[in-house]
C-alpha positions as CSV (number, residue, x, y, z in Angstrom):
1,X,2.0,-1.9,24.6
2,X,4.7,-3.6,26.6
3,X,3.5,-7.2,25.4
4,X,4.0,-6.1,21.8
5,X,6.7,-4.9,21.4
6,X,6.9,-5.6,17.7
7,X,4.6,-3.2,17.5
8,X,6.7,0.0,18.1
9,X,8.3,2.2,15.5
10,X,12.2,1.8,15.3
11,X,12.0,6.0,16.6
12,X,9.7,5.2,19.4
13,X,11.4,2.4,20.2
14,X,15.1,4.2,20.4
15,X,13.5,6.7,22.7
16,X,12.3,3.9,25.2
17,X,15.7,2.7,25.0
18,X,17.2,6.4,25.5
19,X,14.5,6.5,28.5
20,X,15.7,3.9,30.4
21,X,19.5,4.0,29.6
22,X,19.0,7.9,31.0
23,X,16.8,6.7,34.3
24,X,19.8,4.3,35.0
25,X,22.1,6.8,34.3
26,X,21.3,8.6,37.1
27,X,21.0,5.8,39.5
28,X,23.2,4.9,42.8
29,X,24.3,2.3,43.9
30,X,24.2,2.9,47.6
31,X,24.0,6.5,49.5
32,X,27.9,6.8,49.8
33,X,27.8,6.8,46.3
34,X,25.3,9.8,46.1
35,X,27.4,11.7,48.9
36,X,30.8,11.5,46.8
37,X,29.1,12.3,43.6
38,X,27.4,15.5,45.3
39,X,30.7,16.5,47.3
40,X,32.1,16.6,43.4
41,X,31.9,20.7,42.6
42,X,31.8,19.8,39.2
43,X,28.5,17.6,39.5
44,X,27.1,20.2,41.1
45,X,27.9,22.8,38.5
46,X,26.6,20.3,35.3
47,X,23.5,20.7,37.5
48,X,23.5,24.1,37.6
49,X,23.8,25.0,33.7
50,X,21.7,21.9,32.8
51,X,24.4,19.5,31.4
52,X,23.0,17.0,33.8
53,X,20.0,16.2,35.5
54,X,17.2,16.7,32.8
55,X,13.9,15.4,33.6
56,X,14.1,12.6,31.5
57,X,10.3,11.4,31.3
58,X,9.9,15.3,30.1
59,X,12.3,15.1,28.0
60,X,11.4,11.9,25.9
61,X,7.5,12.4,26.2
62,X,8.7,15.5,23.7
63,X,10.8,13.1,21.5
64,X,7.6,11.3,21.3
65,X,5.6,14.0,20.2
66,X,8.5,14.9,17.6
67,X,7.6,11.5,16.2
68,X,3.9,11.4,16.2
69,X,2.8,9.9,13.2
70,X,5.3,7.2,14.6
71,X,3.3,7.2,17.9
72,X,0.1,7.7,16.7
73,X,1.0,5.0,14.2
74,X,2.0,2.7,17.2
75,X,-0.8,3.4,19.4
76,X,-3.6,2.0,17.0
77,X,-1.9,-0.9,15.9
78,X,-1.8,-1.6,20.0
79,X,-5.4,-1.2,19.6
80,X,-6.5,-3.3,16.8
81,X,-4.1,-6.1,18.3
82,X,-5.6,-5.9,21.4
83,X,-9.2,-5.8,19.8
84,X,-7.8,-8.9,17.6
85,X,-7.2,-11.0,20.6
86,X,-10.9,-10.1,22.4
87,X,-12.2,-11.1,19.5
88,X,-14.0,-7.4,18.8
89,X,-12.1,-6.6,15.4
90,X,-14.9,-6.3,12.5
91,X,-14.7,-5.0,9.4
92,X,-16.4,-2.4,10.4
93,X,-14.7,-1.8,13.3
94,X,-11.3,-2.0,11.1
95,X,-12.5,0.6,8.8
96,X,-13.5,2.6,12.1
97,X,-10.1,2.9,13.4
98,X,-8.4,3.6,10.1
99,X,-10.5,7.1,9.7
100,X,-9.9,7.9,13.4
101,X,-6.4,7.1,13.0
102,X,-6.2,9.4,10.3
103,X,-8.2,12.1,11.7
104,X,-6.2,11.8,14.9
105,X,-3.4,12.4,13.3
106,X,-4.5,15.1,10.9
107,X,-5.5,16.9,14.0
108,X,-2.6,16.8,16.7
109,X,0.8,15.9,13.8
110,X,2.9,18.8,14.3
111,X,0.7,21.0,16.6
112,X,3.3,23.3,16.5
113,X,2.9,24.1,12.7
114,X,-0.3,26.4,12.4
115,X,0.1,27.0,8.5
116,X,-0.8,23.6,8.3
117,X,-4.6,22.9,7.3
118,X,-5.7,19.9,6.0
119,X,-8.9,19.1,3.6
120,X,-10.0,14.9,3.8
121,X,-12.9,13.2,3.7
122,X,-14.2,10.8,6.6
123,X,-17.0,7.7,6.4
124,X,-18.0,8.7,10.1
125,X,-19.3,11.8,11.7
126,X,-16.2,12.8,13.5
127,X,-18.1,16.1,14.8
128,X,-21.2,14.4,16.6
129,X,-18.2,11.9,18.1
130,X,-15.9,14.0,19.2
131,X,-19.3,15.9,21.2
132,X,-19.6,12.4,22.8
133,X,-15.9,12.5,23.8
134,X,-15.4,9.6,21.6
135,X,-17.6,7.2,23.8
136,X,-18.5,4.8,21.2
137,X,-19.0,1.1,20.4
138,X,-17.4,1.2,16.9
139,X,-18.6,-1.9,16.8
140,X,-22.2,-0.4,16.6
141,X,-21.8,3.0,14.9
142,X,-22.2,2.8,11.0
143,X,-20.2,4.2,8.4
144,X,-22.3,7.5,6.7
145,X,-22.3,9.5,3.5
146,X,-18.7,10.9,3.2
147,X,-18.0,14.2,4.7
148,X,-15.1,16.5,3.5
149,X,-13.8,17.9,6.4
150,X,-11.7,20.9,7.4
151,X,-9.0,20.5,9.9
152,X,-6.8,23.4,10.6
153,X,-6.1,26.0,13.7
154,X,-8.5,29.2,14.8
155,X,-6.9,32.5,15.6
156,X,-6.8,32.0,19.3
157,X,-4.9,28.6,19.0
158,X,-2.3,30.2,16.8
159,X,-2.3,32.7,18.8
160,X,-1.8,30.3,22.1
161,X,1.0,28.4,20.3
162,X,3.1,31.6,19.3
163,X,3.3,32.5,22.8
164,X,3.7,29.0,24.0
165,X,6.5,29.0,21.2
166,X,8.3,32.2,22.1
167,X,8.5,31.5,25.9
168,X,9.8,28.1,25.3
169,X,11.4,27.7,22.4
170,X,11.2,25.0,19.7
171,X,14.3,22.7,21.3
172,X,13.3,19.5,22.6
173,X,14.4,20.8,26.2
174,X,11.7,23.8,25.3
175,X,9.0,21.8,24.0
176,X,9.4,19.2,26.9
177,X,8.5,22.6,29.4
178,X,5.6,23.6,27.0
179,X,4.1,20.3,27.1
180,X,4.3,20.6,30.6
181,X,3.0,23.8,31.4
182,X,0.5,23.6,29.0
183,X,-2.9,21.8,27.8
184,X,-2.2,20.6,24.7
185,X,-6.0,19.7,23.5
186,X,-5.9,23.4,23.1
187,X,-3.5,23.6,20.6
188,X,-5.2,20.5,18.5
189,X,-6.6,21.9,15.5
190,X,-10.0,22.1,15.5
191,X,-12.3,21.0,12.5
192,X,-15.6,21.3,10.3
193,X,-17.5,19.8,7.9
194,X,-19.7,20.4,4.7
């Protein structure tokens, strides 16, 4: 990702930016500098109510997920690039990746939204893959009869995300803890096929 740069999203991109102009932020120049800055009561106070001293990789690994078609987006074009210059790109391999991307991002794209459900049709068997945890040559698997699939949350995942939702909240600073404290495969919508 870091040797292609071209390759991010102007959103993904600002929040990189935002990530390391916030990291520096909060860097000292030497340890006199830290002991006059924490003598300051009113340091100490931003600290207190949270004005200052987020946890910044927290806080933009939720901006991230705010934006992830833009991530998701980013993160296969990292991997057909990289595929590109081993020399492992096919067709079929191309055509691969574009259904995963799609079903990747049918699947986790606003987790938080449970009314969402989505009805699309794939080339591969996404079910029998995702039993292999994905381990696959897609170099070697073969495209199959299309199957319409269903891709939407069960009762116990809505369930897990309202409660996630009311503890938290839905601000950034809220869904930063949630992603946290939480595992978010659970709250990927799950899917079937015809």
């Amino acid at each position: 990702v870091l040797d292609h740069p071209e390759t991010y999203p102007e959103t993904i991109r600002s929040y990189f930016e935002s990530y390391i102009a916030d990291t520096k932020g909060d860097l000292f120049e030497s340890e006199e500098e830290v002991r006059a800055f924490s003598q300051e009561e009113e340091n100490i106070k931003k600290y207190i109510i949270g004005s200052s001293g987020r946890n910044e990789l927290l806080y933009h690994k939720a901006l991230c997920y705010l934006s992830f078609e833009d991530l998701n987006q980013m993160l296969y074009s990292v991997t057909k690039m990289f595929l590109l210059e081993k020399g492992k790109m096919t067709d079929e391999t191309t055509n691969y990746l574009k259904n995963l991307e799609r079903f990747s991002l049918l699947r986790k794209r606003s987790f938080k939204d449970t009314h969402l459900e989505y009805v699309e049709t794939f080339e591969y068997d996404f079910k029998f893959i995702s039993e292999i945890n994905f381990e696959i040559d897609p170099g070697q698997i073969k495209r199959c009869d299309p199957l319409t699939f269903r891709i939407k949350h069960n009762q116990d995942q809505i369930s897990l995300i309202q409660n996630a939702l009311n503890i938290y909240g839905e601000s950034t600073a809220g869904l930063a803890r949630l992603i946290q404290r939480n595992n978010l495969k659970l709250m990927f919508r799950g899917f079937e096929y015809n």
